[in-house]
C-alpha positions as CSV (number, residue, x, y, z in Angstrom):
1,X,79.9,129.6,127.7
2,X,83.0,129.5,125.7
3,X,83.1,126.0,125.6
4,X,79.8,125.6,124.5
5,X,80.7,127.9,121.6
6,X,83.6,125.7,120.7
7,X,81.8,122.4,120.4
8,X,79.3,124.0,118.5
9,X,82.3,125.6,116.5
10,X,84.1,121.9,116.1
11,X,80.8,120.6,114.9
12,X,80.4,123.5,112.8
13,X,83.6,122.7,111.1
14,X,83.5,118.6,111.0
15,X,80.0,118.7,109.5
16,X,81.8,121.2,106.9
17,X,84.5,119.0,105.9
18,X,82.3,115.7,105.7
19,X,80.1,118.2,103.0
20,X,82.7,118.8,101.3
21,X,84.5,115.4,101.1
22,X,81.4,113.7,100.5
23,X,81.9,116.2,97.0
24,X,85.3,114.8,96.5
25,X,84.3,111.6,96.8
26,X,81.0,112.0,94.3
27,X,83.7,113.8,92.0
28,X,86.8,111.3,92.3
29,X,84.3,108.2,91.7
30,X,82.3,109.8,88.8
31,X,82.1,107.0,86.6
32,X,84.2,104.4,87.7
33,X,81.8,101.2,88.2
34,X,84.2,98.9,89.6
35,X,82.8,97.9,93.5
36,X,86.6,97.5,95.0
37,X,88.1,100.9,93.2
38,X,84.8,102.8,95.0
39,X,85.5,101.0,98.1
40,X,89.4,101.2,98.1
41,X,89.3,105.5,97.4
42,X,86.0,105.8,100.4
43,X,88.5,103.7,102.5
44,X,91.4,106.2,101.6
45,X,89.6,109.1,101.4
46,X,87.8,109.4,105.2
47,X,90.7,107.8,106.6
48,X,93.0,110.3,105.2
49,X,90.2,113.2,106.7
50,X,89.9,112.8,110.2
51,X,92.1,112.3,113.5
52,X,90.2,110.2,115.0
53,X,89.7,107.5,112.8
54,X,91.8,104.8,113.7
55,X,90.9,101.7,110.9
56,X,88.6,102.3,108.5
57,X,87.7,99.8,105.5
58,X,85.0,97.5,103.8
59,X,83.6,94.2,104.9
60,X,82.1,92.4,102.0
61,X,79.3,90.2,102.2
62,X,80.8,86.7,101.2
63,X,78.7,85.3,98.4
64,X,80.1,81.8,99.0
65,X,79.2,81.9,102.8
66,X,75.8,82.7,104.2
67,X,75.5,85.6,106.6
68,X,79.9,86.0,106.7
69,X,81.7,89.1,105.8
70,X,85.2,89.5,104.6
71,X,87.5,91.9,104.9
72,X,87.8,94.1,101.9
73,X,89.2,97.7,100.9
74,X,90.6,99.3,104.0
75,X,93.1,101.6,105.4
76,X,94.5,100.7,108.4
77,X,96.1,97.6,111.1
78,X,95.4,94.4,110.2
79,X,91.7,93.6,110.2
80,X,89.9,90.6,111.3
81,X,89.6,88.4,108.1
82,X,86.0,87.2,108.3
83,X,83.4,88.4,110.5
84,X,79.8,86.2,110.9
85,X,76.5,88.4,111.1
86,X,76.3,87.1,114.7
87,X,79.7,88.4,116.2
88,X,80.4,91.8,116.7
89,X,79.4,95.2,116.0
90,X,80.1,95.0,112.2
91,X,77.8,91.3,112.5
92,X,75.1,93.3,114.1
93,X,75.0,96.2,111.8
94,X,75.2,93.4,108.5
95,X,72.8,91.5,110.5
96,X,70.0,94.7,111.5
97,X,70.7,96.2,108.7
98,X,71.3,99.7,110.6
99,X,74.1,102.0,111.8
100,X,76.0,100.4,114.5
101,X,77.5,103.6,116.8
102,X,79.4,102.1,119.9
103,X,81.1,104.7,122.0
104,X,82.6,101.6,124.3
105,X,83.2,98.6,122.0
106,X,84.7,96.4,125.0
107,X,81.0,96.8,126.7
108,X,79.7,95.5,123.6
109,X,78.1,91.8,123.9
110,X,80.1,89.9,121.2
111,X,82.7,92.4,120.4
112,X,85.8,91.2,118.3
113,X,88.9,92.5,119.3
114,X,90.9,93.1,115.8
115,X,92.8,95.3,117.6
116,X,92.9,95.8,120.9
117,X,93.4,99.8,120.6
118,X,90.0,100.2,119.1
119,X,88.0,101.9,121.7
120,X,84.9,103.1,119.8
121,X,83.3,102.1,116.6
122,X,80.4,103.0,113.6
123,X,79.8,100.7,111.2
124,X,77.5,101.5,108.2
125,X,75.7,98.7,105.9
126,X,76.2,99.3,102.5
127,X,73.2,98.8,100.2
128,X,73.0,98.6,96.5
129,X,70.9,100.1,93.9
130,X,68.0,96.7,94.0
131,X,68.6,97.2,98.1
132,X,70.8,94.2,98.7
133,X,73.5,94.4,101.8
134,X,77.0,94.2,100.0
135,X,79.1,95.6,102.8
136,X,79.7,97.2,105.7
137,X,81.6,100.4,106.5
138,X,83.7,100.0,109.4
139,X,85.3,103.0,111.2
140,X,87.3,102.6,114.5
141,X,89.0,105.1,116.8
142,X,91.7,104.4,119.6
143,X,89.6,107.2,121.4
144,X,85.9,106.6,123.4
145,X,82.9,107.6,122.4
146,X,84.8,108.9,119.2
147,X,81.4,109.2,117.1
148,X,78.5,111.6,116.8
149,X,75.6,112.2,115.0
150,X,77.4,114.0,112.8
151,X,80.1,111.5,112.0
152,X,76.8,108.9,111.8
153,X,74.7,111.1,109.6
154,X,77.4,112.2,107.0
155,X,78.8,108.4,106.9
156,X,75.4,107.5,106.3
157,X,75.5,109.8,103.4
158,X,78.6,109.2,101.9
159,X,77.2,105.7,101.8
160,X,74.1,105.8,100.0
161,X,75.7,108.4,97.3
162,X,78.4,105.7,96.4
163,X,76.8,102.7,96.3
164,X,73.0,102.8,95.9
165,X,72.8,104.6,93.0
C-alpha cells in the first residue's frame, strides 16, 4: 500500500513540475520568434528539470535533403549528426508523425546508437502553425523504460504551445 501511495505521490509531483515548467517556458519565450532561440532554451530548460533525462535536443527537418533530420539545439553528448526518416526512433516518429515512447531502445528495429548509454527514449514531432513537421524532440535516459504517460503527455504539450502557435 505504501508504495502504491508513493508512485502516485511521484506522479503527483512530476506532472506538477512539467505544469509549471511548461509556464516557464510560455513565459521565457514570450515573444521571441526566432525557431533556434525557442528550441535552444526548450532544450535547456527540460534538460536542466529532470534526472532522468540523459540527452535532450532538436532534430531539424533538413530542407536541402528529403525525409533527413539534423541535429539542432540540444543539451547533452554528442548526437548523431543526421538521422533519415527511415532509421531509428527519431526517423519513425518524423516519419509517422506521432510520439515515439521506447522503454528498450536496443529492442528497437533500426535503432541508432548515438550513444551507447541511452537505454530508453521519447521523441516528439514538432509541428508548426500551417501543420508542417519541422523537428523532432528527442529525449533519452541512461535508465529503462524511463518514460510515462506523463512525461509523454506534458512533452506533447510543451510542444504544441512553443511551436504551433
Amino acid at each position: 500500500m505504501a508504495e502504491a501511495f508513493n508512485d502516485l505521490t511521484l506522479s503527483a509531483d512530476k506532472a506538477a513540475r512539467y505544469a509549471e515548467l511548461a509556464q516557464e517556458i510560455a513565459s521565457v519565450l514570450d515573444g521571441e520568434p526566432n525557431l533556434t532561440a525557442r528550441m535552444a532554451t526548450v532544450a535547456s530548460m527540460l534538460a536542466a528539470s529532470f534526472d532522468h533525462y540523459f540527452w535532450t535536443g532538436f532534430y531539424v527537418v533538413d530542407p536541402d535533403r528529403e525525409r533527413e533530420l539534423v541535429v539542432g539545439p540540444y543539451q547533452g553528448t554528442l548526437g548523431c549528426l543526421r538521422i533519415a526518416f527511415d532509421r531509428g526512433v527519431c526517423g519513425a516518429a518524423a516519419r509517422t508523425g506521432a510520439t515515439q515512447r521506447v522503454d528498450d531502445v536496443h529492442a528497437f528495429p533500426g535503432h541508432i546508437a548515438c550513444d551507447g548509454r541511452t537505454r530508453s527514449e521519447i521523441v516528439v514531432p514538432v509541428f508548426d502553425a500551417a501543420g508542417r513537421l519541422i523537428a523532432v524532440l528527442d529525449v533519452d535516459s541512461d535508465q529503462p523504460a524511463a518514460f510515462d504517460d506523463i512525461d509523454q503527455s506534458a512533452l506533447e504539450t510543451i510542444v504544441a504551445a512553443t511551436f504551433s502557435t
